[in-house]
KEGULUM-911848 format. One record per residue (C-alpha): x, y, z. Coordinates in steps of 0.2 Angstrom, whole numbers, padded with zeros to 4 digits, always signed. Layout:
<logus>
XYZ...
</logus>
This chain:
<logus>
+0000+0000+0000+0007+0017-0006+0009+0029+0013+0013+0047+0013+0016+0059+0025+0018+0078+0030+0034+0089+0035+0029+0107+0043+0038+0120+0054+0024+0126+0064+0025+0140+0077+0007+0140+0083-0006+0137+0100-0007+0120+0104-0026+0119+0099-0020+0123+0082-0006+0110+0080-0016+0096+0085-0031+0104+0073-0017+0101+0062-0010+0084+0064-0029+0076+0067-0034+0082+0051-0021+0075+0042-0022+0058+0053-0039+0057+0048-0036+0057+0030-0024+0042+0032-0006+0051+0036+0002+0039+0039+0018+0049+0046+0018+0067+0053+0035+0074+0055+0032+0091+0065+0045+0103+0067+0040+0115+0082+0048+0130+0080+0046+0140+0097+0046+0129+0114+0032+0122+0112+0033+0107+0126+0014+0103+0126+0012+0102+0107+0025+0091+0108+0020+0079+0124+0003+0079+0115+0012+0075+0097+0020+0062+0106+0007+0053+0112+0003+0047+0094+0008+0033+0088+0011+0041+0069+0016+0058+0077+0034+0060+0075+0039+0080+0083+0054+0090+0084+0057+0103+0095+0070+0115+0086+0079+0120+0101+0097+0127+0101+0102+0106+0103+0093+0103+0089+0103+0116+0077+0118+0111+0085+0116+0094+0079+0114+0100+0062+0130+0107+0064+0122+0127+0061+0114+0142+0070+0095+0143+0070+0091+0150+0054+0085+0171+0054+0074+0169+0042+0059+0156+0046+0057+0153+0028+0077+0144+0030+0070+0136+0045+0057+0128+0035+0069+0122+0022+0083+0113+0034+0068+0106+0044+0060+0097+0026+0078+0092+0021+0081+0085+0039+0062+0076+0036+0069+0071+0020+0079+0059+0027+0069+0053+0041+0054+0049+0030+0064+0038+0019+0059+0020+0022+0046+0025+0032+0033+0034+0021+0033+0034+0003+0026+0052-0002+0029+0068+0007+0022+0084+0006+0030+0101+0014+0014+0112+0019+0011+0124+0034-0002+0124+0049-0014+0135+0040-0015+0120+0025-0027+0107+0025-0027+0094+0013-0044+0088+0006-0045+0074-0007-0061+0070-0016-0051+0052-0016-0041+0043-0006-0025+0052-0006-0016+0035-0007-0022+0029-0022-0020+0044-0031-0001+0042-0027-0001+0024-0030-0008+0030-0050+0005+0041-0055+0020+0038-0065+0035+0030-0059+0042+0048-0067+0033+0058-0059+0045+0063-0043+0032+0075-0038+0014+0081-0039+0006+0098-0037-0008+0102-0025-0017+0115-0030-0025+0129-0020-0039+0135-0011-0040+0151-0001-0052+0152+0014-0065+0166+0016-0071+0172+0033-0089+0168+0036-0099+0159+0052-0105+0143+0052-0099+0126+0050-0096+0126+0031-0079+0135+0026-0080+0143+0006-0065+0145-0002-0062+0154-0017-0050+0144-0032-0041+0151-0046-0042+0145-0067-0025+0138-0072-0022+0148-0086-0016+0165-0082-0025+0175-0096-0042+0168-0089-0039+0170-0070-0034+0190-0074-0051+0192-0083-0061+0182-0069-0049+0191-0055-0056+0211-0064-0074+0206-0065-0073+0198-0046-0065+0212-0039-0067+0226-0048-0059+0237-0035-0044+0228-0032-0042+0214-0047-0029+0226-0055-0017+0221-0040-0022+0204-0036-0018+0187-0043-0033+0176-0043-0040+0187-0032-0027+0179-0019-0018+0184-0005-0006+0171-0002+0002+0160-0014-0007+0153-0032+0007+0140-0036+0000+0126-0023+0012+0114-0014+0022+0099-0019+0019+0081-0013+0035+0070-0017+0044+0053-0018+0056+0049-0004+0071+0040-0007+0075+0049-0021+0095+0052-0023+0098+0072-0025+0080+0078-0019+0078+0097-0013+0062+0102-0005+0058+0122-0006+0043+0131-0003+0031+0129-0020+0044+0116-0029+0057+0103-0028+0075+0098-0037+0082+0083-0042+0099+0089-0045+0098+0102-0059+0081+0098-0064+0064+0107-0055+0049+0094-0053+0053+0081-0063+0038+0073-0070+0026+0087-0062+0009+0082-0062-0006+0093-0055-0017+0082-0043-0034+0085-0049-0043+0076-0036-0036+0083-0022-0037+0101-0014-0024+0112-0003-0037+0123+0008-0026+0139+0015-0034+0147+0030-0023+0162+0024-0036+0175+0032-0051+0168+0041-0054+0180+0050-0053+0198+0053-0043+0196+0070-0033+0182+0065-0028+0194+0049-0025+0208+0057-0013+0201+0070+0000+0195+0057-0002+0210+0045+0012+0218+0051+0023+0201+0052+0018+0199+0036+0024+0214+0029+0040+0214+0037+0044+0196+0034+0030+0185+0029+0020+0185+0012+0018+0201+0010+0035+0209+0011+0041+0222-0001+0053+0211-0010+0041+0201-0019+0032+0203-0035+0016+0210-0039+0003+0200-0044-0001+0205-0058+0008+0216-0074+0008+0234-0070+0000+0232-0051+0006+0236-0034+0015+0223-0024+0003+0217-0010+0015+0227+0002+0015+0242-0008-0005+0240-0009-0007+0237+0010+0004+0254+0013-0005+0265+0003-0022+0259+0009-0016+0261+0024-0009+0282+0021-0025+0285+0010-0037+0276+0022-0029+0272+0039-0038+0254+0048-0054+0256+0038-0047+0256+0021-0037+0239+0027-0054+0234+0032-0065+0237+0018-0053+0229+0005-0052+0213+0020-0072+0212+0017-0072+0214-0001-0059+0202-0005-0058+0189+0009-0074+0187+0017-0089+0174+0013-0104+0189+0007-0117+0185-0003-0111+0195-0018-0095+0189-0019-0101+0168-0015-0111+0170-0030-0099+0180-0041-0086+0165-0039-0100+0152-0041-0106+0159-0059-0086+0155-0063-0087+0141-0056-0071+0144-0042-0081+0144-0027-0077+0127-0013-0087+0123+0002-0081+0112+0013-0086+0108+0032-0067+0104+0040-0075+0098+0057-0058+0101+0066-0065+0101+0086-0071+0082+0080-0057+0076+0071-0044+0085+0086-0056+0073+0099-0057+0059+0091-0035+0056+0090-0029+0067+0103-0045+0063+0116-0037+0064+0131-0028+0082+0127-0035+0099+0137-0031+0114+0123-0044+0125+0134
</logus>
């Protein structure tokens, strides 16, 4: 039977790692190599207590057995952590995937046989992605993106009208997806959005069609507001990366000048246009066919393989 696993650098309340981890369980993971990247020591005792839980905590031991200093940047962090997971999944799961806490996978299949289908020469395969909107209830929408570029610009300026000209896919985070990939492989490097096999990026890519990566990027107003500024500094929205589309502000650049020309509410109306689940904008994706709906059901799933863990 094909297994797979997940590698992630998390730095996040316990609730949240196990939401997390039980998800991914649920599915059928069947290895979880979580790198805690603060000192987390109840994420860990609670990782631990699972069977197919296999956490790190990335203390200053931990780097000093990898023979380096603890990484500045977490987006170094997060490489070393999926190289050193590269070598303990070997043998023991036969697909890995690199995602981050605020990713959920959702297959349509089982995720195993998907794998199981795919080329021998295919060393990796793309999840594409989903980005979550803010709404109540148990059901989460998301709103997807076309493939081809020239369609998802047009669909992005009739969407968002006031903010397409600057957006890619009407997206905040990233459009590219994540990368699930063979272990064992001689010459594998694991980054963000790709892998190498020596000089060669994703060889043998194929685009998982039945399978979903759900980023809770921005549920929420609160939760988006507190790493605003992180984010511009050092996260997803810093000034050195590219706009999303031709001609457009960079989402830093965006953020700074709603910011001088509007102060919190300009922030807060584009938050509403863009990332939140009202009626206009549901049905707007729907008649393009990009909106998702899924219920995650996390409280469950974080009961039913980590029942005897308090995260009040």
């Amino acid at each position: 039977m094909t297994t797979w696993g997940i590698v992630a650098t998390i730095k996040a309340p316990v609730r949240e790692v196990l939401n997390f981890a039980a998800h991914h369980l649920d599915l059928g993971a069947h290895r979880l190599f979580i790198y805690l990247d603060d000192d987390n020591g109840a994420a860990f005792d609670a990782l631990k207590s699972h069977p197919k839980c296999r956490p790190m905590l990335t203390d200053a031991a931990y780097w000093q057995k990898l023979g380096m200093k603890r990484r500045v940047k977490h987006q170094s962090r997060q490489f070393e952590n999926a190289r050193h997971a590269y070598g303990r999944a070997t043998g023991q799961v036969d697909w890995l995937a690199h995602i981050d806490v605020d990713e959920f996978l959702w297959p349509d299949l089982p995720l195993a046989d998907q794998l199981a289908a795919l080329s021998p020469d295919c060393m990796g395969a793309r999840l594409p992605v989903a980005e979550a909107l803010a709404g109540d209830g148990p059901v989460t929408h998301f709103k997807t993106c076309t493939a081809d570029r020239a369609t998802r610009d047009r669909q992005t300026a009739a969407i968002w009208p006031d903010y397409g000209a600057h957006l890619n896919g009407g997206f905040l985070s990233h459009v590219a997806g994540k990368m699930i990939y063979r272990t064992g492989i001689e010459g594998l490097k694991v980054q963000i959005h790709n892998i190498w096999v020596h000089d060669a990026m994703n060889p043998g890519e194929v685009r998982l069609r039945d399978t979903t990566l759900l980023h809770m990027h921005a549920e929420s107003w609160q939760a988006f507001r507190a790493a605003l500024d992180y984010r511009l500094d050092k996260g997803s929205y810093r000034a050195e990366l590219k706009p999303g589309q031709k001609g457009g502000l960079t989402l830093h650049d965006l953020f700074q000048t709603l910011r001088a020309e509007g102060g919190e509410q300009a922030v807060r109306r584009f938050y509403d246009q863009v990332c939140t689940a009202h009626p206009e904008l549901l049905d707007s994706l729907c008649t393009h066919g990009l909106l998702r709906s899924h219920a995650l059901d996390l409280d469950a799933k974080r009961a039913r393989h980590f029942p005897r863990i308090d995260t009040d």
